[in-house]
N, C-alpha and C positions, 0 to 999 in steps of 0.2 A: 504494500500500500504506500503511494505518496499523497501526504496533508501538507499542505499548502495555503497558508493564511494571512493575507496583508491586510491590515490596520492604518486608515489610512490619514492624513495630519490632521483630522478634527480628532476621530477617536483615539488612535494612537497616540496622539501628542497629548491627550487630556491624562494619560498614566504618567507624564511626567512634568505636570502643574502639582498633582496634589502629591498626597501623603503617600500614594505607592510607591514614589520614587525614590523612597529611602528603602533597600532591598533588608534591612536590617528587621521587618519590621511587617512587610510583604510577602519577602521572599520572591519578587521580580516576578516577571509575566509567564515563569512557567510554572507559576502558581497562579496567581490572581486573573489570569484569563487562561493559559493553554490547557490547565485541568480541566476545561468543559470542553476540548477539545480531545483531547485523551479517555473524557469520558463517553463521549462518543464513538470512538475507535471502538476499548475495549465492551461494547455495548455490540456494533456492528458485528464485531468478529467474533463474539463470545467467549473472550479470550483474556488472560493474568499477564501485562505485561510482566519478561524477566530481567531485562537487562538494560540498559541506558546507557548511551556515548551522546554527550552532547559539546557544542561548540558557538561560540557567540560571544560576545561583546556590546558594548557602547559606540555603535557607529555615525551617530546622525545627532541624537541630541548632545546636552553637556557642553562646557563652557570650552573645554580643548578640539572639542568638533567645529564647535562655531567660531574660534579664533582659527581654525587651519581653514577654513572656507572664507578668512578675512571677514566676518560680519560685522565686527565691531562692538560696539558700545553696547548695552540691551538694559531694557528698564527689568527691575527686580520683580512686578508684577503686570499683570493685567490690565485691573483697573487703575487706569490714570490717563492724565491726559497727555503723558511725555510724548513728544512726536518721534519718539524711539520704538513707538509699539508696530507691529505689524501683524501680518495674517496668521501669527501662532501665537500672537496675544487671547487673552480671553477676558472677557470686562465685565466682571460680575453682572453691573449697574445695568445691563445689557435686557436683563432677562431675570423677571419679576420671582421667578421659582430660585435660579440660583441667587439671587440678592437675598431673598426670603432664607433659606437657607442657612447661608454662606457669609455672604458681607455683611450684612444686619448683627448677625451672631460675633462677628469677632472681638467684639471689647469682652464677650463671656468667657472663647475659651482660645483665643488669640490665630485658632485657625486660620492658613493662607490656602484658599482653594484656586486659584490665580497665578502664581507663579512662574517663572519665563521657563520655558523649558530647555535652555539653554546656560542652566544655570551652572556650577561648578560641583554642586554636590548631591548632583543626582547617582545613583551607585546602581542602578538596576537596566538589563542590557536592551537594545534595542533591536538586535539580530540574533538571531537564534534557530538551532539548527540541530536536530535530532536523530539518533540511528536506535530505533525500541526493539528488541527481540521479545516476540512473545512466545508462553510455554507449550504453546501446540501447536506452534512452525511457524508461525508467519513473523513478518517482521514489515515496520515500516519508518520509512523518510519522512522529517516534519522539520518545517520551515516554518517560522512566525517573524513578518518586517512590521516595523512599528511605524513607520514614518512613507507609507506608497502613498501615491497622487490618487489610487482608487480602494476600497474597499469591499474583500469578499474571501471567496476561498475556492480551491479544487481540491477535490480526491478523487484519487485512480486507484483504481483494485483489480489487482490483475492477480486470478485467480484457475482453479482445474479447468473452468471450461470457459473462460474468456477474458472479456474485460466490463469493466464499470469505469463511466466515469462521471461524476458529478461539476457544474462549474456553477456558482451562484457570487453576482453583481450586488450588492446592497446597494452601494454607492458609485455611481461612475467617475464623481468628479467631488473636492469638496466646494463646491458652489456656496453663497450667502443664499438666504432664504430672504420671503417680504420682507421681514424688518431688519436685513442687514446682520445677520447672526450664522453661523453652522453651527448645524445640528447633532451633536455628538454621536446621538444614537440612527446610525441611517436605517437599520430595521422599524423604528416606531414610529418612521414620517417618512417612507418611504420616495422615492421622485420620480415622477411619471415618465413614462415611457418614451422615449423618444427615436422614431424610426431612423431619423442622420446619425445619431449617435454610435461611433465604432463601440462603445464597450453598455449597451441598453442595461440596465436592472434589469435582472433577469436571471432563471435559476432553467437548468436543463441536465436530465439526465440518459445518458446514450450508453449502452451494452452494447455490446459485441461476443458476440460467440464464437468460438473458431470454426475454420471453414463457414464462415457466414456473416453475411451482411450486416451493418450497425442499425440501430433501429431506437428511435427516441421512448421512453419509458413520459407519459405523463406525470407533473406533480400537481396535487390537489393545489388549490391555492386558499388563504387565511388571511385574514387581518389582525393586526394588534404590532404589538411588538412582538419579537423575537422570531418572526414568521408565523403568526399567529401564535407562537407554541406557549404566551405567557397567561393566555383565558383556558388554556388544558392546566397549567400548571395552578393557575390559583383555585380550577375548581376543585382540580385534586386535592386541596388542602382547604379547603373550606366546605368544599360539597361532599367528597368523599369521591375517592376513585370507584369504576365501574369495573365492565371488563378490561380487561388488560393482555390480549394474546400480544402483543410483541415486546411485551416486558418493560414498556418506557419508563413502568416509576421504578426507583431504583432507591438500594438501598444503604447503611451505612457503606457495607464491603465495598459498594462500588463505588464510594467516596475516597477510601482508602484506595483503591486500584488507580485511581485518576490522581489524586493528588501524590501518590509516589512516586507517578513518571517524573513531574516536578523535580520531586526531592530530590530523587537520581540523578538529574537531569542537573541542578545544581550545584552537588557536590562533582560528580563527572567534570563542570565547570573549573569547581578550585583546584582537581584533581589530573585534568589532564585525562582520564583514566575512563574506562566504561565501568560501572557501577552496576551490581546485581538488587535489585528490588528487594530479596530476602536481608541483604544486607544491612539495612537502613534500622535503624532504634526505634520501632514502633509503639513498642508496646507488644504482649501478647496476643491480644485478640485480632489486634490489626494486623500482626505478623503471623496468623494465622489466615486471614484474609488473604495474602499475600502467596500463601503456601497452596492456594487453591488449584484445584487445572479449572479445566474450560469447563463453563459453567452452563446450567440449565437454567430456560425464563423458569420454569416452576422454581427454583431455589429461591427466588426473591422474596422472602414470604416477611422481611422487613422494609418497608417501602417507605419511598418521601419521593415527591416528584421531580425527574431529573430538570 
C-alpha cells in the first residue's frame, strides 16, 4: 500500500501557529493527525502494524527555513496590523468563533493561537515519511507534506488480484473565501466544482484486476464535515450505534494500533533505526493489543466511533 497525504498552507500551516508545534507536548503530526490515518490502514487491511522506519524533518516552516529562503523580518503573531503579515498570517479578529474563543480569552490563560509559523521554536516536523511492516504480510509507504498548495490524499493497494486506487481533492487551491478568510477545514465548506479546474474537488475510486480492464467503483456522496463521516460519528455516541457489518466503530485496541505507528515512527526519528511496535512501553494491556495478529470485525465488541 502507498498513503499519500498533503496538508495544505491553511490547514497545514495552522499545526504550526498553535500549541502543536511544540513536539514536546504533541508528539508532532505523526501523532496528532497521521494516527487517523494509520487508523484507517490498519482498519482497511485488518491488520497489527509490526515494525516502523521512519524519516523526516522541518523542511518549510521554522525561523532557519524562512531565513534560507531570504524572507526576512516576520511579525510574532497574527493578529496585528504590522504590514509584515502575509498569507500565512492568521488574524484572530478575522473571525467571530476564533476571536470568541481564542483572543477574547487570553488575559485568562495567556494563550497565543496566532503565531507566525515561521517562528524559531517550533520543534515538530513538517515532512514525513514512512516504511510500516505489518504482521500478516503487507507493508506500506506513507508520506505526510504539511505545507502543499493543494489539499487531499491517495492510496494505492496493490494486492492478489489487482489494484485499488483511491485519489480524493478537499481542497484545490487555498483560495480566501466572501469575507477574505481560509478556511482551515476544507472538508466542512467544501468549494464547488469547477469544470476549468486541472485539480476539481473530487474523490474517485478505480480497481483494476489483472488481465482486465480498470473500471470506476462509485462513492456514495455526504455532507457535513469530515465527508459526511462527523453526523455517523456523533450519532454513534449520542444515539447509539446500529448495525455495524464493516466494523467502522472501533475500539480502545484500535486506538492503541494507530497511535503506535506514531510512537514508532518517532523514536525511528531520534533513532535513525526501524523500531518494532512490540517494542514501545505500553503498558500491559496495550502491549497486549499490540501482540495481536489480524483481526476479526466480530472482535470489536469494545466500541467508540472511529
Amino acid at each position: 500500500m502507498h498513503f499519500e497525504w498533503v496538508l495544505d498552507t491553511a490547514h497545514g500551516a495552522d499545526y504550526f501557529r498553535r500549541w502543536h508545534r511544540d513536539k514536546s507536548i504533541s508528539g508532532g503530526l505523526l501523532i496528532h493527525k497521521a494516527s487517523h490515518h494509520f487508523d484507517l490502514v490498519n482498519w482497511w487491511i485488518d491488520d497489527t502494524p509490526r515494525r516502523v522506519f521512519a524519516s523526516g524533518g522541518l523542511r518549510f516552516y521554522g525561523s532557519e527555513n524562512a531565513a534560507r529562503r531570504g524572507l526576512g523580518a516576520r511579525p510574532e503573531r497574527g493578529t496585528t496590523d504590522s504590514p509584515l503579515r502575509d498569507a500565512f498570517s492568521l488574524d484572530l479578529r478575522r473571525d467571530a468563533d476564533l476571536r470568541g474563543l481564542y483572543l477574547d480569552q487570553e488575559h485568562l490563560d495567556g494563550y497565543l493561537r496566532d503565531r507566525d509559523v515561521f517562528d524559531s521554536d517550533i520543534t515538530i516536523e513538517d515532512n514525513l515519511s514512512l516504511v510500516v511492516d505489518y504482521a500478516g504480510g503487507a507493508g506500506m509507504s506513507y508520506s505526510l507534506n504539511a505545507h502543499a498548495p493543494w489539499e487531499g490524499y491517495t492510496v494505492a493497494v496493490n494486492g492478489t488480484e489487482g489494484r485499488a486506487e483511491l485519489t480524493v481533492v478537499e481542497r484545490s487551491a487555498v483560495l480566501l473565501d466572501r469575507d477574505g478568510k481560509t478556511v482551515v477545514d476544507p472538508s466542512a465548506n467544501p468549494q464547488p466544482r469547477d469544470a476549468s479546474d486541472l485539480r476539481p474537488v473530487s474523490e474517485r475510486l478505480i480497481v483494476q484486476r489483472h488481465f482486465d480492464s480498470a473500471f470506476e467503483v462509485e462513492i456514495p456522496s455526504a455532507d457535513g464535515g469530515h465527508g459526511g463521516g462527523d453526523a455517523q460519528l456523533l450519532a454513534d455516541v449520542f444515539v447509539g450505534g446500529g448495525e455495524d457489518p464493516l466494523g467502522r466503530a472501533a475500539g480502545w485496541q484500535d486506538g492503541v494500533r494507530s497511535v503506535a505507528v506514531g510512537l514508532a515512527g518517532n523514536r525511528s526519528l531520534d533513532t535513525g533505526l526501524p523500531v518494532a511496535t512490540t517494542d514501545l512501553a505500553l503498558g500491559s494491556a496495550a502491549a497486549a493489543a499490540m501482540r495481536g495478529t489480524n483481526r476479526s470485525l466480530s472482535d470489536r465488541s469494545e466500541t467508540a466511533p472511529r
